[in-house]
C-alpha positions as CSV (number, residue, x, y, z in Angstrom):
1,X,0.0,0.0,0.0
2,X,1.3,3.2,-0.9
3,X,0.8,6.4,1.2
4,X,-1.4,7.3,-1.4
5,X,-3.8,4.7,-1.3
6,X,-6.6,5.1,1.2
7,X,-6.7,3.0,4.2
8,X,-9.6,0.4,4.0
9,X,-9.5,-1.0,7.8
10,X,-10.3,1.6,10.3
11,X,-11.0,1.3,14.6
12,X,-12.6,3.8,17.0
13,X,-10.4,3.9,20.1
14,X,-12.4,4.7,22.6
15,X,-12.1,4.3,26.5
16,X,-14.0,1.9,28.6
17,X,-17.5,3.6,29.6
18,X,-17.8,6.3,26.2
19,X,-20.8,5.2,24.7
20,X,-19.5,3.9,21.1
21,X,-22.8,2.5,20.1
22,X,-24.3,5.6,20.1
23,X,-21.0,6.6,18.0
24,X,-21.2,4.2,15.8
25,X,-25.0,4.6,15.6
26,X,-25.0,8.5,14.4
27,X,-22.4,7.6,11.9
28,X,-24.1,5.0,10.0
29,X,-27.1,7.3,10.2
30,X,-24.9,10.1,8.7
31,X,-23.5,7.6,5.8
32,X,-26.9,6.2,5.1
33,X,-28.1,9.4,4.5
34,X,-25.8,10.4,2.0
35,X,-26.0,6.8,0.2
36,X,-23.5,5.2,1.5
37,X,-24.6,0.9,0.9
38,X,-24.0,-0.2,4.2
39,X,-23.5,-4.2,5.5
40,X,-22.6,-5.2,9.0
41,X,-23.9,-5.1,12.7
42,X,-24.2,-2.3,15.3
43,X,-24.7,-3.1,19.2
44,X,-27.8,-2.3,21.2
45,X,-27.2,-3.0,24.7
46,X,-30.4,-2.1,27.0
47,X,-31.3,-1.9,30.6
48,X,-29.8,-3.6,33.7
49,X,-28.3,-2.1,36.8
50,X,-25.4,-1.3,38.1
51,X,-23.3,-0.9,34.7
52,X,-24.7,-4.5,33.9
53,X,-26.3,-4.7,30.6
54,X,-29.5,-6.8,31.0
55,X,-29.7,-7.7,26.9
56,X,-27.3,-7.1,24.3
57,X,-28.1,-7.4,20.6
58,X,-26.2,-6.7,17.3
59,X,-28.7,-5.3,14.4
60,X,-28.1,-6.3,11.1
61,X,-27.5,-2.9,9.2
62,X,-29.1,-3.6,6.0
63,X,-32.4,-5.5,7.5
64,X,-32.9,-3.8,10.8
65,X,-32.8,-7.8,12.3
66,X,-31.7,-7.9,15.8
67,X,-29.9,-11.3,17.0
68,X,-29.2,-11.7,20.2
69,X,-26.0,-12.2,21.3
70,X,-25.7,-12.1,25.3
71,X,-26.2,-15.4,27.5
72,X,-28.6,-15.3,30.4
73,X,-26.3,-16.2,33.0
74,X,-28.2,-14.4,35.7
75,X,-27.4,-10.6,37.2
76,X,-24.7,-9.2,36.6
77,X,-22.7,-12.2,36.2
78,X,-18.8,-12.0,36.1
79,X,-16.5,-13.0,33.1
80,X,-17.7,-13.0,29.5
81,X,-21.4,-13.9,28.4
82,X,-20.7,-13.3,25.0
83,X,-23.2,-16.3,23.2
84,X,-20.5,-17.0,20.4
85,X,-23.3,-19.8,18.8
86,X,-25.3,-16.5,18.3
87,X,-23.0,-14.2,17.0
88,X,-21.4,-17.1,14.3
89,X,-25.7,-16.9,13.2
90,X,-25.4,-13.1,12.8
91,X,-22.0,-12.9,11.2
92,X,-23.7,-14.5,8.4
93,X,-25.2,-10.9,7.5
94,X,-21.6,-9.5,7.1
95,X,-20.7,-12.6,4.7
96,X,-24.5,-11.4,2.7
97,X,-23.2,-8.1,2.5
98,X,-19.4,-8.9,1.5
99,X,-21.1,-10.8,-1.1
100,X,-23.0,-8.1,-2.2
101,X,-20.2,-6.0,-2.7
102,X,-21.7,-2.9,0.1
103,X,-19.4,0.2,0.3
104,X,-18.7,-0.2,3.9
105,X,-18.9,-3.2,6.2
106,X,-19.4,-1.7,10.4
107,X,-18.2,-4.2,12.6
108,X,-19.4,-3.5,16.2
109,X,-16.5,-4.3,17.8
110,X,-12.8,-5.8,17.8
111,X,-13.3,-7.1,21.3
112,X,-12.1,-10.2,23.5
113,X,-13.7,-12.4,21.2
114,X,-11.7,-11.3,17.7
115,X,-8.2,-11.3,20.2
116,X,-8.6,-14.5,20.8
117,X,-9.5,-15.1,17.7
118,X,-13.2,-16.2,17.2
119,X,-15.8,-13.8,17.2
120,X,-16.6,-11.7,13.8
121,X,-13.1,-12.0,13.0
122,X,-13.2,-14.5,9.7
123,X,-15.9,-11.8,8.8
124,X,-13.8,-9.2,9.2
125,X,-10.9,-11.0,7.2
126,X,-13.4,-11.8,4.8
127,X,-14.1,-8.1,4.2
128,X,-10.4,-7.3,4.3
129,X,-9.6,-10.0,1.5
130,X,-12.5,-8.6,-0.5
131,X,-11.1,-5.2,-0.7
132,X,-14.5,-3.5,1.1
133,X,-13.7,-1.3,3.9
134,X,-14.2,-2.0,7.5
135,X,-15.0,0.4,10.3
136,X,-15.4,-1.2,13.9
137,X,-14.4,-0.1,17.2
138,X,-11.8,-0.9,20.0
139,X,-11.0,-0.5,23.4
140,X,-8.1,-1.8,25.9
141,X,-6.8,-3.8,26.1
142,X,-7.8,-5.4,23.2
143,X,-6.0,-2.7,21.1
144,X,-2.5,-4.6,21.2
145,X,-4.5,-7.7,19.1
146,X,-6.3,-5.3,16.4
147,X,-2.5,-3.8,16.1
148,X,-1.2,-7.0,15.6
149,X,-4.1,-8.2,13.1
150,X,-3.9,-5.5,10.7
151,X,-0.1,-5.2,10.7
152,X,0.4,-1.3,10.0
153,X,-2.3,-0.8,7.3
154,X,-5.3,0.3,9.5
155,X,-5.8,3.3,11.5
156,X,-7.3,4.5,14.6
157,X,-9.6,7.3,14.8
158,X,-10.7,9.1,17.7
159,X,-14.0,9.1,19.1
160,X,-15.0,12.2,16.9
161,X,-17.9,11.8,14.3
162,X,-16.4,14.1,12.4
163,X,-13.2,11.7,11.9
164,X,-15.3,9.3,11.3
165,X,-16.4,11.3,8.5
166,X,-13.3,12.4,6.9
167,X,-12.1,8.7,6.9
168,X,-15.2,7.8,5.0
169,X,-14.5,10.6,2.2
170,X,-11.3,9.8,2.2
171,X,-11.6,6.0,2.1
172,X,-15.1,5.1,0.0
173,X,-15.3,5.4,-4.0
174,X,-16.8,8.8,-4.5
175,X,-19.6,7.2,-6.2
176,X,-20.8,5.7,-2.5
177,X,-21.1,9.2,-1.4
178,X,-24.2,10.3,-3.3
179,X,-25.7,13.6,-1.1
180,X,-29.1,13.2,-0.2
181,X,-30.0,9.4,-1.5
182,X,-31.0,7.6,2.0
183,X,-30.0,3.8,2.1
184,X,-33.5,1.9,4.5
185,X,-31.6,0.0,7.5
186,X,-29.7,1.9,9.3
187,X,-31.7,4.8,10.2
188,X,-34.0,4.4,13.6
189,X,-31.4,1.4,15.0
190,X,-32.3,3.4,19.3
């Protein structure tokens, strides 16, 4: 890759307790809205107490289809109840969309799960190998794995929609970015 070229794999670092999904929310919103085609899945985490999420889902960006992904393993239980069964079911919208050839795949996160490799991390390959660009998220310490998986040729942005932005018009064929022409899905997700 030349300097050049624009980079195809980016990740939001943000800290633990910033409110990504709403991030990540506004700027498929913003994207949709200017015709951006748009394949992947956002996180809706609702309710609970105590910093617990009682249900966590990931939408499917182009069918507004919610899977969920979060065991019941009782309130607030310790240690990770990510339902991997689930999430391997809803990764199957990233492969439709990759398939489909969609400007920009949104990954909801490069979490535990992708750093220890599982997770929506043969997705996100899969993307990656297709030449579509990914956007997802990351946080510590799972930052040291997304360095290591994409080698030097992606690039963090900061939790700024307006970064976001730029990296879109830097990044997506100018024919994705049509003003005005709204894509359904991702509009309405909270």
């Amino acid at each position: 890759m030349t300097s050049l070229e624009p980079v195809r794999l980016a990740a939001i670092a943000y800290d633990r307790g910033f409110d990504i999904d709403r991030l990540l929310v506004e700027a498929c919103e913003r994207l949709a809205r200017r015709g951006v085609r748009l394949g992947g899945l956002l996180q809706i985490s609702t309710g609970g107490k105590g910093g617990c999420a009682a249900t966590v889902h990931v939408v499917d960006l182009r069918t507004n289809t919610a899977f969920d992904i979060w065991e019941e393993r009782g309130s607030c239980a310790r240690g990770c109840r990510l339902d991997e069964g689930a999430l391997a079911i809803a990764s199957q919208a990233i492969d439709r969309a990759i398939e489909d050839r969609v400007d920009l795949v949104v990954l909801n996160r490069f979490g535990r799960a992708e750093s220890l490799g599982g997770g929506l991390l043969a997705s996100l390959t899969s993307a990656v190998a297709a030449e579509v660009p990914v956007l997802t998220a990351v946080r510590a310490p799972y930052d040291a794995a997304w360095a290591q998986f994409h080698g030097g040729l992606g690039r963090e942005l900061p939790t700024e929609l307006g970064a976001i932005m730029d990296w879109a018009n830097a990044t997506l064929p100018k024919t994705a970015l049509r003003s005005g022409t709204a894509q359904t899905g991702a509009r309405g997700l909270v």
